[in-house]
N, C-alpha and C positions, 0 to 999 in steps of 0.2 A: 173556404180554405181547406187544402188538404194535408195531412198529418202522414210521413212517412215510418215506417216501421219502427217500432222502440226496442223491442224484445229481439232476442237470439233467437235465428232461424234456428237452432237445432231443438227449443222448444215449440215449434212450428209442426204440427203434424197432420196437418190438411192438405194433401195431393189433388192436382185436378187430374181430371181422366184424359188421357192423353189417344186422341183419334188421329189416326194416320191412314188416311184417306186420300186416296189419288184425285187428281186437281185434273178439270178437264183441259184438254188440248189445248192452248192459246195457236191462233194462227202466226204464219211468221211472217218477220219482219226483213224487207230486205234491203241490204244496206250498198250505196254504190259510191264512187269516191271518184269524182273528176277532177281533182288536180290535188298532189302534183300528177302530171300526166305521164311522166315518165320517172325512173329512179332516180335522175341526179340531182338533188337540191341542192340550195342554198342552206347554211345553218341556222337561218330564221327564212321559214317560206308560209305558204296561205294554204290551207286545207280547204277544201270543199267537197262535202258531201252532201248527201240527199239520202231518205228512206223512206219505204211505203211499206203500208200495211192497213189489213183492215180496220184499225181503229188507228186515233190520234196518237200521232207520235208523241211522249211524254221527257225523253230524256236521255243526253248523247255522254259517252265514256271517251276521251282520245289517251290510249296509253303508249308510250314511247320505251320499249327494252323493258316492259312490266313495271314501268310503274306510270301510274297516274299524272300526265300534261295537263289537262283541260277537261272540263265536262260542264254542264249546265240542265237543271230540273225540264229545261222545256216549257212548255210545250215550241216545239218548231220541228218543220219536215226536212231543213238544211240548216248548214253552220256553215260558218267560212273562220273558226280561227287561226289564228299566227301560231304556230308552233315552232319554238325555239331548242334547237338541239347541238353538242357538239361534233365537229369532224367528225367523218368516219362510217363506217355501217350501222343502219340502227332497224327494229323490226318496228313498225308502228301499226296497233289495234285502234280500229272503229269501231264502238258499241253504238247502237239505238236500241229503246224500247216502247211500246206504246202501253196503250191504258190499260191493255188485259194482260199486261205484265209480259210477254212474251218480247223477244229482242232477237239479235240479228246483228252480225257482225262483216268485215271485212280489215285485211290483214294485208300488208305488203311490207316491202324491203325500200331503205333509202340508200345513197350516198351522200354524204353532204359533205359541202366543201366552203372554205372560208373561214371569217375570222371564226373565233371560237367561243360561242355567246353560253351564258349560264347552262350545265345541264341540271335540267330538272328532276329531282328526286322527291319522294314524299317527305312533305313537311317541307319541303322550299319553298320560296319565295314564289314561284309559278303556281304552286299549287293551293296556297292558305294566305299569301299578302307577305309571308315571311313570318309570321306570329308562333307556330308549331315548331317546336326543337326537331332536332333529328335524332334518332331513337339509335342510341349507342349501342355497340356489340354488346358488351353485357349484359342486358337490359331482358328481361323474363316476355315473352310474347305470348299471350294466349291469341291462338288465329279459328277463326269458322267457329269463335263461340255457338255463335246461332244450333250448328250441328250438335249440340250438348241437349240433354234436356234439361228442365228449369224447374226448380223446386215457385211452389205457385203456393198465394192463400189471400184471404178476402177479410174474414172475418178477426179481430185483435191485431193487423199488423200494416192494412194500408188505408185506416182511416175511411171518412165518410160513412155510406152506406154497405154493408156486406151482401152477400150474394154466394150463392152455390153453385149459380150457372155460367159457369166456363171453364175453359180447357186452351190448350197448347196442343202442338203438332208441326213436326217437324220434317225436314228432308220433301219441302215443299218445292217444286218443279216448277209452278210458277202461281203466284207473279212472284221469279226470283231475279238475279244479278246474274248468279253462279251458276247457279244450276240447283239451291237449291236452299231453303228460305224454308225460317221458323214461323209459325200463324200463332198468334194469341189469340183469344176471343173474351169479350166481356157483354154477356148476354142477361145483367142485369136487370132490376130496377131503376128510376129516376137518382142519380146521387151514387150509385152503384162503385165502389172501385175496385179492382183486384191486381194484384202484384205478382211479378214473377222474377226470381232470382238466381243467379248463377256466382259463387264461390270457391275460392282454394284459400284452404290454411298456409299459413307461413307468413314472407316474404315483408317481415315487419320491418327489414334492412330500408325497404323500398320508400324513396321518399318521392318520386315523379309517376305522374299517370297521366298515360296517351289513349284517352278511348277513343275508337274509331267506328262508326257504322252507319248503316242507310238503314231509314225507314217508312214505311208505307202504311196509309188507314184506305180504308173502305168508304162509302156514303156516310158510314155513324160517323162521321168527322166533322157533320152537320151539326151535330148536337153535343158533342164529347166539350167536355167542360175542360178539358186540360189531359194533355199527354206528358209522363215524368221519366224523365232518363238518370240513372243515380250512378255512377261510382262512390265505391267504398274504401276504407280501412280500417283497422282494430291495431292495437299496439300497447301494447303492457295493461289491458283492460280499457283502452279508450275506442270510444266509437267513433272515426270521421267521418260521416256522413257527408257527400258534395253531391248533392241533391239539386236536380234540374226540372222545369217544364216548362214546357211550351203552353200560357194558359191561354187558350183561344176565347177563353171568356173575357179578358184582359187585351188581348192583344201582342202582348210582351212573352218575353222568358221572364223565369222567377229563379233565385237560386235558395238553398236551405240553409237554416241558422242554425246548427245542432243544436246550439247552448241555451238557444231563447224557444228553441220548438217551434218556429217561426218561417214564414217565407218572406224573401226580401225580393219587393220589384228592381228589378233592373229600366233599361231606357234601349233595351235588343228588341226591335220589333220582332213579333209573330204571330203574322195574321193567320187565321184560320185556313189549314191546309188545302185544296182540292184535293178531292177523291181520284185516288189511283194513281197518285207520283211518288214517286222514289225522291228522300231527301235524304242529304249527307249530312251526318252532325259529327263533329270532332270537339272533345271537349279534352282542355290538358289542364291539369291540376296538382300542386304540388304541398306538401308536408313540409313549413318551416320548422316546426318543432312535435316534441311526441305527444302533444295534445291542440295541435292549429292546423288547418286547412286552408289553402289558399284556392280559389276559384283565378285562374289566371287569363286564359284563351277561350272563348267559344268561336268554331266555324261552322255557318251552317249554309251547305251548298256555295262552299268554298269564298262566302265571305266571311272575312275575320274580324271578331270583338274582341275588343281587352276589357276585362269583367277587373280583375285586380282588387277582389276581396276577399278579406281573412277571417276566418271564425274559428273560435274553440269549440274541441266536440266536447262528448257527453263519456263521464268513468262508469260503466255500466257492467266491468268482468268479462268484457267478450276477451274471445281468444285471439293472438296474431292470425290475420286476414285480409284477402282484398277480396273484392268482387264488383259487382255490376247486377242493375237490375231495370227492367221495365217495368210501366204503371200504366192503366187506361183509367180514369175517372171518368165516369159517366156524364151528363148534364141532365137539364129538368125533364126529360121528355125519357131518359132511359134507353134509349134508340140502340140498337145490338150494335157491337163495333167491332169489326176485325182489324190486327196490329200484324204487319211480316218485317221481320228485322232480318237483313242482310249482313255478310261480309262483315261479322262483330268482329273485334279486333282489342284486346286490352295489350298495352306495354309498360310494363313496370319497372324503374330502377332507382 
């Protein structure tokens, strides 16, 4: 079992060394689009693509006018989904990527014409099962968290065994999304875990949280006893902790019990990752009151769980707060593991 942080990062004074080291060339990936064959669609028509590259294709993007239609982990060298869009002109992106993270795009213009079927936006019903709200104008967006750096520590704040060796680095070229992806590393011992965190003061108004991001391991995925994804909150001294992992030792997600210091299994399967894909995890979570947390949505690679559990946090003096953090816990064998988180995305209101 793993224990996530108790204590106030600002009593936290252990930095990791942060190497920013250029990532070697990935070959590219090219991506071709045979239907539709010409500009005029239908406002539901059939995509078909294909892509090649020197390593296994791992993972296709389809976005419609910027925002996200369709996508899938892969591995496949063609798709053919149904994309539904309304009347009108639309710009539609192909993404693929393979295993050495490099990717490879293609881009055109539609017409479509006909009845007028749902247009898809994030957090639609196209995109999550319908399960994700849609994130209000008001609403606080932090975007390209990843692009931040991340306060990090091993020792008094992520449980298990502690460790000196690892480091972050960022503005990672590939294997990215974007162009450009944060690397963790946890080059421990057997049992090994270390944390790394990203915060802003304030924003205690806030009672909805839309995290959004893709993330990638290495071979250590082999051996890593459970990867943990947390969002946060602080409010008049209370900690909400909504604390996640994917325990590959288990096979499940687990979510955290601030109040019992506890992890609670869920019935979300999650098998043990392969090495070198891109996964999407969306977790929305919300603040019934100024000391309860509700776990509401998980989607991961765009299937949707209703989680629909509530816990009380812990009165510990922290200051008003959100944030977001990742976690690598080791397993028995200690095996080095690399973590690249994309496209972080926090929305608060």
């Amino acid at each position: 079992m793993r224990i996530l942080r108790t204590v106030s990062p600002i009593s936290i004074f252990f930095a990791a060394a942060i190497f920013v080291a250029a990532a070697p060339l990935a070959s590219a990936v090219t991506v071709n689009v045979s239907s539709p064959s010409s500009s005029s669609v239908s406002t539901s028509f059939v995509l078909q693509a294909n892509a090649s590259s020197g390593h296994p294709i791992t993972g296709w993007s389809v976005y419609v006018d910027g925002n996200k239609v369709w996508g899938t982990p892969g591995p496949t060298g063609s798709i053919s989904p149904t994309i539904n869009v309304s009347s009108g002109s639309h710009t539609v992106h192909v993404t693929a990527w393979d295993s050495s993270g490099a990717s490879g795009s293609k881009e055109f213009g539609i017409q479509a014409s006909g009845s007028t079927s749902s247009n898809p936006s994030p957090g639609s019903s196209s995109d999550t099962g319908g399960s994700l709200p849609s994130v209000p104008s008001n609403a606080t967006v932090f975007s390209n968290i990843d692009n931040n750096s991340f306060n990090a520590c091993s020792s008094g704040c992520a449980g298990g065994h502690s460790t000196t060796n690892f480091w972050q680095a960022g503005w990672q070229g590939s294997p990215s999304l974007d162009g450009s992806s944060r690397e963790f590393f946890n080059g421990g011992n057997a049992w090994a875990n270390v944390l790394w965190y990203k915060e802003w003061s304030g924003y205690s108004s806030a009672s909805h949280y839309l995290w959004d991001f893709y993330v990638r391991l290495d071979s250590g995925v082999s051996d890593l006893h459970s990867a943990e994804f947390d969002v946060y909150a602080a409010k008049g001294g209370w900690e909400l902790m909504a604390g996640s992992q994917c325990s590959f030792g288990n096979n499940r997600w687990d979510v955290w019990n601030q109040a019992s210091g506890s992890w609670v299994a869920t019935s979300i399967p999650c098998p043990r990752w392969s090495s070198g894909s891109w996964h999407h995890i969306q977790w929305y979570v919300t603040r019934p009151s100024y000391n309860q947390y509700k776990y509401v949505t998980l989607v991961v690679d765009g299937k949707a769980y209703s989680v629909n559990k509530t816990f009380y946090g812990e009165h510990n003096g922290w200051g008003d707060k959100v944030g977001q953090q990742f976690q690598l816990d080791l397993g028995p064998n200690g095996a080095d593991t690399h973590e690249w988180i994309d496209k972080v995305k926090l929305s608060v209101w």
